[in-house]
Each structure stands twice: as structure tokens, then as C-alpha cells.
C-alpha positions in Angstrom: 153.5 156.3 34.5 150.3 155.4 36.4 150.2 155.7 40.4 149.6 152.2 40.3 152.8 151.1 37.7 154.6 153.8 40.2 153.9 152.3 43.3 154.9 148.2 41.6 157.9 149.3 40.8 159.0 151.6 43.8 161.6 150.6 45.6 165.0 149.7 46.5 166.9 151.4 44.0 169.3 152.7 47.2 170.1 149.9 48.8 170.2 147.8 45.5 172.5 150.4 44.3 175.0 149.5 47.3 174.9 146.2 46.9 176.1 146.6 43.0 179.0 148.7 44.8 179.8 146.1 47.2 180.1 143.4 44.5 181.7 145.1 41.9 185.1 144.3 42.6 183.9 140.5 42.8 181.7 140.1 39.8 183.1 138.0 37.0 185.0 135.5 39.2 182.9 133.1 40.2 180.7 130.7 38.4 178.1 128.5 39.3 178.9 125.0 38.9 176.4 123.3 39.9 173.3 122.4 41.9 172.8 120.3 45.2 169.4 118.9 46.1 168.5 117.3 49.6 165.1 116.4 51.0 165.2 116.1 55.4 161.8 114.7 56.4 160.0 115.5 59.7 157.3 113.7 61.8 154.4 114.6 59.0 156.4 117.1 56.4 159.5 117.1 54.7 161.6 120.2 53.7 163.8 120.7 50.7 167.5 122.1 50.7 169.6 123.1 48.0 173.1 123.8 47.5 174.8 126.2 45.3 178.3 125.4 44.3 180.7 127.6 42.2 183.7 126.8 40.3 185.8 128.5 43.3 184.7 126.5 45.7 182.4 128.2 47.5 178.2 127.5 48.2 175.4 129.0 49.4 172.5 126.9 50.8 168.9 127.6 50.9 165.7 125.8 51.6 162.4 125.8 49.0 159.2 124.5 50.3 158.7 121.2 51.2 155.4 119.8 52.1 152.8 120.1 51.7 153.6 120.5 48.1 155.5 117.8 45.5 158.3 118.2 43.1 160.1 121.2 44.5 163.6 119.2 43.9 162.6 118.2 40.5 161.7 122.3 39.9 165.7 122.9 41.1 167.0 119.8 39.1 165.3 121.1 36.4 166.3 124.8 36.6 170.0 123.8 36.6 171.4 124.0 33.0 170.0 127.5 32.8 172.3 128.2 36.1 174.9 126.7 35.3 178.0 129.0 34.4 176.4 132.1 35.3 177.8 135.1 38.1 175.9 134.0 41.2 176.3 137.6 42.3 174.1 138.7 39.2 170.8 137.7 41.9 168.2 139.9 39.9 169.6 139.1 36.8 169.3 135.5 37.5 165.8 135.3 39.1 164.5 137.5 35.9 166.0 135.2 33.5 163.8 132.1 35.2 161.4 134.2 34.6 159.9 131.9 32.3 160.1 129.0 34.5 157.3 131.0 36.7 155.2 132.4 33.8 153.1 131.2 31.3 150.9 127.8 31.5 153.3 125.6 31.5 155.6 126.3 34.1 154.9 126.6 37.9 158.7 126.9 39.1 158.4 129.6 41.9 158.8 127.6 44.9 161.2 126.2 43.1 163.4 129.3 42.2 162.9 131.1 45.7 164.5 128.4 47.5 167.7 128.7 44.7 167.5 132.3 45.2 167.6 132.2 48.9 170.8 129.9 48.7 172.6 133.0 46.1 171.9 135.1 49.0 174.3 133.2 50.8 176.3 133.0 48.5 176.8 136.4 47.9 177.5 137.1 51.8 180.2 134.9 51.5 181.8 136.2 48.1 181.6 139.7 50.2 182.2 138.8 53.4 178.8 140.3 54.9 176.2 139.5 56.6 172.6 139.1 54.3 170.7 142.0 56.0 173.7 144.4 55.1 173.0 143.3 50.9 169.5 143.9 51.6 170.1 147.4 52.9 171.2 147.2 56.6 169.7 146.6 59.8 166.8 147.8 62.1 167.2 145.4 64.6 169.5 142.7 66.2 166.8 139.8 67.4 163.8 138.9 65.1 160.9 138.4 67.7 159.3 134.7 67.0 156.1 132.7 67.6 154.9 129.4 67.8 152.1 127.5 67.5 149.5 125.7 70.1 146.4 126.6 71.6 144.9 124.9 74.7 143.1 121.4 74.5 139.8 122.2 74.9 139.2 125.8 74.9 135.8 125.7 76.6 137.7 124.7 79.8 139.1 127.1 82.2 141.4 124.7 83.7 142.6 123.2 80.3 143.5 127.1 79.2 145.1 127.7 83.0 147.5 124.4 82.0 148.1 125.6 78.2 148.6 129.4 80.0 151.4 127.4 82.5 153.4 125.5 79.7 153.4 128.5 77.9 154.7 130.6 80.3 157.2 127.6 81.6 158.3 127.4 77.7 162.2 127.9 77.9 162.3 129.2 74.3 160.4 132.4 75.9 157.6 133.0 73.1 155.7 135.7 73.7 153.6 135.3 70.7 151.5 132.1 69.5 149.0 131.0 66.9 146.3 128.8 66.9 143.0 127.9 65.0 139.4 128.1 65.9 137.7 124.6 66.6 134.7 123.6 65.2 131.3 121.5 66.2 130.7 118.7 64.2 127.1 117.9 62.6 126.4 115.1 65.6 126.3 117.7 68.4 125.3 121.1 66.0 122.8 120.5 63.6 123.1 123.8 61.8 127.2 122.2 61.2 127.4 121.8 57.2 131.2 120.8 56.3 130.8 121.6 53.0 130.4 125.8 53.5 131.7 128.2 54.3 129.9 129.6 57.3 130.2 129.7 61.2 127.1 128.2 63.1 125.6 130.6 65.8 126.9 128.0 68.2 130.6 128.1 66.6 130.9 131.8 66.7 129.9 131.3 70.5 131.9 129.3 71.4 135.2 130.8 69.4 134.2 133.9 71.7 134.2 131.9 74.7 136.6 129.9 73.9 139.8 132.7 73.3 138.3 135.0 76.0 139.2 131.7 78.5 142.7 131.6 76.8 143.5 135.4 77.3 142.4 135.3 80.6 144.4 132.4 81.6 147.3 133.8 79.3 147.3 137.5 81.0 147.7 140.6 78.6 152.1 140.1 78.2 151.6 137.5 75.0 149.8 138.2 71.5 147.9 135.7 70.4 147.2 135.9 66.2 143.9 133.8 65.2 144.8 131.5 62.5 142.4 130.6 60.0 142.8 128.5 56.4 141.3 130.3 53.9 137.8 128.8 54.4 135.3 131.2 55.4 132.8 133.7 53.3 132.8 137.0 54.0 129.4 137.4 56.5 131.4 134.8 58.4 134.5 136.1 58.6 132.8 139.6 59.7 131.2 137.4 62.5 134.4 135.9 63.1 136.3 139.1 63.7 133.5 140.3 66.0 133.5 137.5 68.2 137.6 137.7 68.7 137.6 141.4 69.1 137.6 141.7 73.0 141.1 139.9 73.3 142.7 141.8 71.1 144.1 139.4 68.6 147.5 141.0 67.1 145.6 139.5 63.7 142.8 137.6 62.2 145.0 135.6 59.1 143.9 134.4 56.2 139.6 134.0 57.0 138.4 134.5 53.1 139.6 132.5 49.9 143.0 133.2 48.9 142.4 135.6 45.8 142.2 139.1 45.5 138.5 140.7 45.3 136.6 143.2 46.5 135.2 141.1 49.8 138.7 141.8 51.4 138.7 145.4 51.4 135.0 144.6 52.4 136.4 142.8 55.2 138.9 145.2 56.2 136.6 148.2 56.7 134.2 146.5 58.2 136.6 144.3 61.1 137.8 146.4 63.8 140.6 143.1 64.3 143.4 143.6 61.9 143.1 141.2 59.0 146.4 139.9 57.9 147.4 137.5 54.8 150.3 136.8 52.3 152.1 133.2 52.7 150.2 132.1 49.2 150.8 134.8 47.7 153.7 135.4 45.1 155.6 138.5 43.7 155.1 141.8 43.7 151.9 141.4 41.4 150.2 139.2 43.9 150.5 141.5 46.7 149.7 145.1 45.0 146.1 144.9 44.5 146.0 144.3 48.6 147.7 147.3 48.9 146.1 149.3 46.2 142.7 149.1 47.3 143.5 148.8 51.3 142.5 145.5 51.9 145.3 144.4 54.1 146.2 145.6 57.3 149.4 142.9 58.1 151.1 141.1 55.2 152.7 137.7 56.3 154.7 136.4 52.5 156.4 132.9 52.8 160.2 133.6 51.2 159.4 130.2 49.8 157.0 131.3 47.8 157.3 134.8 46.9 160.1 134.9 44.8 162.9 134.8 47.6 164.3 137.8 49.4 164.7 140.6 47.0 161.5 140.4 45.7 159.8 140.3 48.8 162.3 142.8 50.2 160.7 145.4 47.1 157.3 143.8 48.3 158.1 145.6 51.3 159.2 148.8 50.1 155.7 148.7 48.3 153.7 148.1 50.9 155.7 151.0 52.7 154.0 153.5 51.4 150.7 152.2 52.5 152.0 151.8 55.7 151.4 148.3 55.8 153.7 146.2 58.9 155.1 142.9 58.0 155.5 139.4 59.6 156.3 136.3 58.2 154.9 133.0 57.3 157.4 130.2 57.9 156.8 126.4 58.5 160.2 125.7 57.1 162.9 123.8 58.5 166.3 125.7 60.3 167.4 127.4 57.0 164.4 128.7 55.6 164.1 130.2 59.4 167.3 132.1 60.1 166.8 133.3 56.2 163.6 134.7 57.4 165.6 136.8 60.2 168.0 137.8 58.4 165.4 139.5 56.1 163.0 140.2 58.9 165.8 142.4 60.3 166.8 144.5 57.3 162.5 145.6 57.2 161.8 148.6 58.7 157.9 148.2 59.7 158.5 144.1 61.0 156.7 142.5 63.9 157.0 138.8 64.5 157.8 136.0 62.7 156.4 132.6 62.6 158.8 129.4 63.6 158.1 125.4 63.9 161.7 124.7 64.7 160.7 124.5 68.8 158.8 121.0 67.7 162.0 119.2 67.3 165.2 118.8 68.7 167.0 117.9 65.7 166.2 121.2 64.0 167.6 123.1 66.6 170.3 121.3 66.0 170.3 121.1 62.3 172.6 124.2 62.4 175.6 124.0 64.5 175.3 126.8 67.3 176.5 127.7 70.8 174.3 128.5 73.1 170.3 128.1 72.7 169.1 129.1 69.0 166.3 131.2 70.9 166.6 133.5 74.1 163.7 135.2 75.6 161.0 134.3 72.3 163.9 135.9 69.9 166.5 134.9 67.8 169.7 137.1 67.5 171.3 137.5 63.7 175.0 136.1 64.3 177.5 138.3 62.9 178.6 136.2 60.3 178.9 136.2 56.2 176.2 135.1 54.5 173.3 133.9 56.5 175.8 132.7 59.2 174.5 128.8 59.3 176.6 126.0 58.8 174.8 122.8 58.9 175.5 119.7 60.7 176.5 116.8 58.6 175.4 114.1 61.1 172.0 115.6 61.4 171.2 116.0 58.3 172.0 112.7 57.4 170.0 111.1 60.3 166.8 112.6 58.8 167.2 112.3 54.9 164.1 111.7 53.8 163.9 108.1 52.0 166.3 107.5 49.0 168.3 111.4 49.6 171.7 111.4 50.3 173.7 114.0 52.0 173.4 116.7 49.7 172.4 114.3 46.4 
């Protein structure tokens, strides 16, 4: 076997192993019955949750990308009859076996399959009484630290940053991490502006520079502030780009070049002296290795939405181990998708922060039912509790179905 096959296939063997032991004495009775597909819809995206019902009465739940994106409930709906009487315990089994719903040319299904695999997790913690992050090995830590998103209103402005630097640090949520873009000229007041490339004017780059050097200053040193790009820069630029961020010592530059693997990214990498960070479009184990293999990576972010689910981007993680690559997490979902993301968050050895947009709204704080707020001092704590610990509220959910959904279908 190659170094390369070696190092896609490493993994979790251990802590797999124990969760075969834990669910031995359960396997073989309980059956999945059926499938349950809701959409919720917020101010501009909606999020899709699904249910996971067995014949002894028990369910997981799980939530597969929304929007942006279309037909992630159809992708469930569809992926049913092939779930339908199997051991929901039998996770790997059962995400292998859709394999070929995710392969091939004709079938796209991922986003579709990591959402129903997120719900088995549950599932599972219920069957066994446990907590996720002790099937996916144990864990590190308690609290998961969280961001959010925002940057000031007009950068170039001292006493815009010192009001954004104020809410901030007025937040009762207590973030002590957030992300925001770059802002751009437009071709009236900068010439040199083309929208159709993929290249920073000399007046951009100036004032990016300008522009986060007023926020750290108004911000002080005690937050990290990750520079969040979409994919849409060459790699000159995003050189330039990292350059002009360097002096406040983003915690990462994400996502400056095109979404593919090539040879500009490890380019990128050894040439940046910011880390350079990526992952939320990328999908299985394959996506992520040639990162990894040829160093070009220094944070991965995966989205469990799209990955695969949680063990395959827990075995993602224990790949990108041995490179000694941290981890945070991409996560515009809704409240499920979130405290999913925790619960693997915590069982990762090398994790730093994970991303949230659950502060935007009341109602998914409260999508959940919880005591006491859902974030203390920019974390949320893992409750002790099978499964992923979540129980969602009925009247919630219903008051934000997205048109024609019913409470779970």
C-alpha cells in the first residue's frame, strides 16, 4: 500500500472499534421505518430537517443543507426505500451502501445523505444511551468555542470600527471570534475595478489594509478576526491579499482561490505568511487528501452538510492528523446542524472555533428547547444528554415552515 492509499484510509479503527462494542448488544432490534422531511425558512435561507423513525419508536433528527442549494428534501425522499428496514445502528454500512447515490454522473445525493446520516447519529445516542462525542471516540473538551459574523459599516472609518468594536464587545452571546469579508470599489470611483476578474486593484488592496488595521485597533488584541473570502481571487491576488492582512494577524485567510485542488494552493501556502484555510465545499475524504498531501492547507473548515456527515469527516480528521493540520467548522445551518457540529467539534483533538448564524434570530435560539442561554461567554457547552441532546420545539418549528411544509411532512 502507497503512503498516499495509507494515509486515505488511516484512521479510526479504535474508536470505531468501541462503538461496534457499545452497540452490539442493540443491533438487530430496531428498524428504520421511515423518513421525515421538513423545510423551516429564515429571513433569506431556508434549512432542511429530517427525521428518522424506527419501527420501536424511536428517531433521530438531522439537518442537510438548505439554501443556497435546491432539492435537498427531494435527495432524502428519494433515498428512502433504500433505508427503509435497515439497522440504523449499521451507520457506515448505511452511508456506503448510498454510495451510489453520490457517485457516478447521475447522482449528486451527498448533501442529501449527510444530513440523513447526521440524524442516525442521533439515533444511535439514543438506542445507547450516550452522548454523540462518546460514539465518535470521546471528548477533548466541554464547550465548543463559536464565531459570528459582521464587520463594521464602513471600514475606512475609525469611528464606524470604534461603534462595530462597542457592539461587539456589548454582544451578550460573548463571541470572541468573528468573520467578515473584504469590501470592494466599484468601477465609478476605481477605474482599474473590472468585475469580471479575478484581481484586487492597487487601491482595493489599500484599502483592505487600511480598512482591518482600523478594525483591530478598535477591536483590541482579545478577539480573532478570520478574513472571509468567496472563492474568487487568482493566485497573484490572493498573495497580495494575504500581505495586506498580515499585520493584524488574521486567525485565517478562507477560501481566496477557486474551490479545486491545484498546484496554486500549495503555491499559496508557502508563499502567505497568514494561514490559508478552506474546506466547507469540499466532500469526503477524497476531496480533502490532496490538500493535505501536498501541504496546501494550513486550517481545514468541512461543512457536515456536505462532507459526508460525521464519521467521514471525523476520519477526515484523523487524516489530516498526521499532517498536523487544526480544524474548525463551516456552519450556516440552522440549531441542529449547529449543536451537531459541537458535538463533533468536541470529540476532535486539534479543533479551534466553529462558525454559527443562530445569534441572527431569536427563534433559532429557541428552535431547541433549553434552559438557560444556548451560548455563555462566545461558547456553547455539550449537554449531557443521549444523542445530540436537542429536542425541538413544536410551536417553533411550525411558526417558520417554510411555504407548503408541515410539521415534520
Amino acid at each position: 500500500m502507497t503512503r498516499r492509499r495509507f494515509l486515505s484510509t488511516v484512521a479510526a479503527l479504535p474508536w470505531m472499534a468501541r462503538y461496534h462494542e457499545l452497540a452490539a448488544l442493540e443491533k438487530g432490534r430496531h428498524k428504520i421505518r421511515s423518513l421525515d422531511v421538513m423545510i423551516l425558512q429564515g429571513r433569506d435561507r431556508n434549512y432542511t430537517h429530517v427525521r428518522v423513525n424506527t419501527d420501536t419508536g424511536l428517531h433521530g433528527i438531522g439537518e442537510g443543507y438548505g439554501s443556497p442549494g435546491a432539492g435537498i428534501k427531494e435527495q432524502m425522499l428519494a433515498l428512502e426505500p433504500l433505508l427503509v428496514g435497515a439497522d440504523p445502528l449499521e451507520i457506515e454500512k448505511i452511508y456506503v451502501g448510498l454510495g451510489r447515490h453520490t457517485d457516478g454522473s447521475a447522482h449528486t445525493f451527498m448533501r442529501g445523505v449527510s444530513g440523513i446520516e447526521m440524524a442516525l447519529w442521533d439515533l444511535a445516542g439514543k438506542i445507547l444511551d450516550v452522548p454523540v462525542t462518546t460514539l465518535l471516540g470521546g471528548t477533548y473538551r466541554d464547550k465548543v468555542r463559536m464565531y459570528n459574523h459582521g464587520g463594521p459599516r464602513d471600514p475606512m472609518d475609525k469611528a464606524s470600527c470604534r461603534e462595530w468594536a462597542a457592539r461587539r464587545h456589548e454582544d451578550p452571546h460573548g463571541f470572541t471570534c468573528v468573520k467578515y469579508s473584504p469590501t470592494h470599489t466599484t468601477p465609478e470611483e476605481d477605474p482599474a475595478r473590472d468585475l469580471a476578474n479575478r484581481v484586487l486593484t492597487t487601491e482595493e488592496l489599500r484599502r483592505i489594509g487600511k480598512g482591518y488595521e482600523n478594525a483591530r485597533e478598535a477591536l483590541g488584541d482579545e478577539q480573532d478576526i478570520i478574513v472571509h473570502c468567496h472563492w474568487e481571487y487568482d493566485l497573484r491576488t490572493s498573495i497580495q491579499l494575504a500581505e495586506a492582512i498580515a499585520p493584524i494577524e488574521p486567525l485565517y485567510l478562507e477560501d481566496p482561490l477557486p474551490v479545486e485542488y491545484n498546484e496554486a494552493w500549495r503555491r499559496l501556502c508557502d508563499a502567505s505568511t497568514v494561514p490559508i484555510g478552506k474546506g466547507e465545499n469540499l466532500a469526503r475524504r477524497q476531496g480533502f487528501e490532496p490538500f493535505l498531501v501536498n501541504a496546501a492547507v494550513d486550517v481545514l473548515n468541512p461543512d457536515l452538510r456536505n462532507t459526508g456527515g460525521l464519521l467521514e469527516t471525523k476520519k477526515i480528521a484523523d487524516m489530516a492528523e498526521v499532517y498536523y493540520v487544526p480544524f474548525c467548522n463551516h456552519n450556516t445551518g440552522a440549531t441542529v446542524c449547529t449543536l451537531a457540529t459541537v458535538q463533533w467539534a468536541a470529540a476532535v483533538r486539534d479543533y479551534m472555533v466553529c462558525e454559527t448564524v443562530i445569534n441572527r434570530y431569536d427563534w433559532m435560539l429557541d428552535l431547541v428547547v433549553h434552559e438557560g442561554p444556548v451560548f455563555r461567554d462566545g461558547f456553547i457547552h455539550l449537554p449531557n444528554k443521549p444523542g445530540l441532546g436537542i429536542e425541538l420545539d413544536p410551536d417553533v418549528a411550525k411558526a417558520h415552515l417554510a411555504d407548503g411544509e408541515e410539521w415534520w411532512g
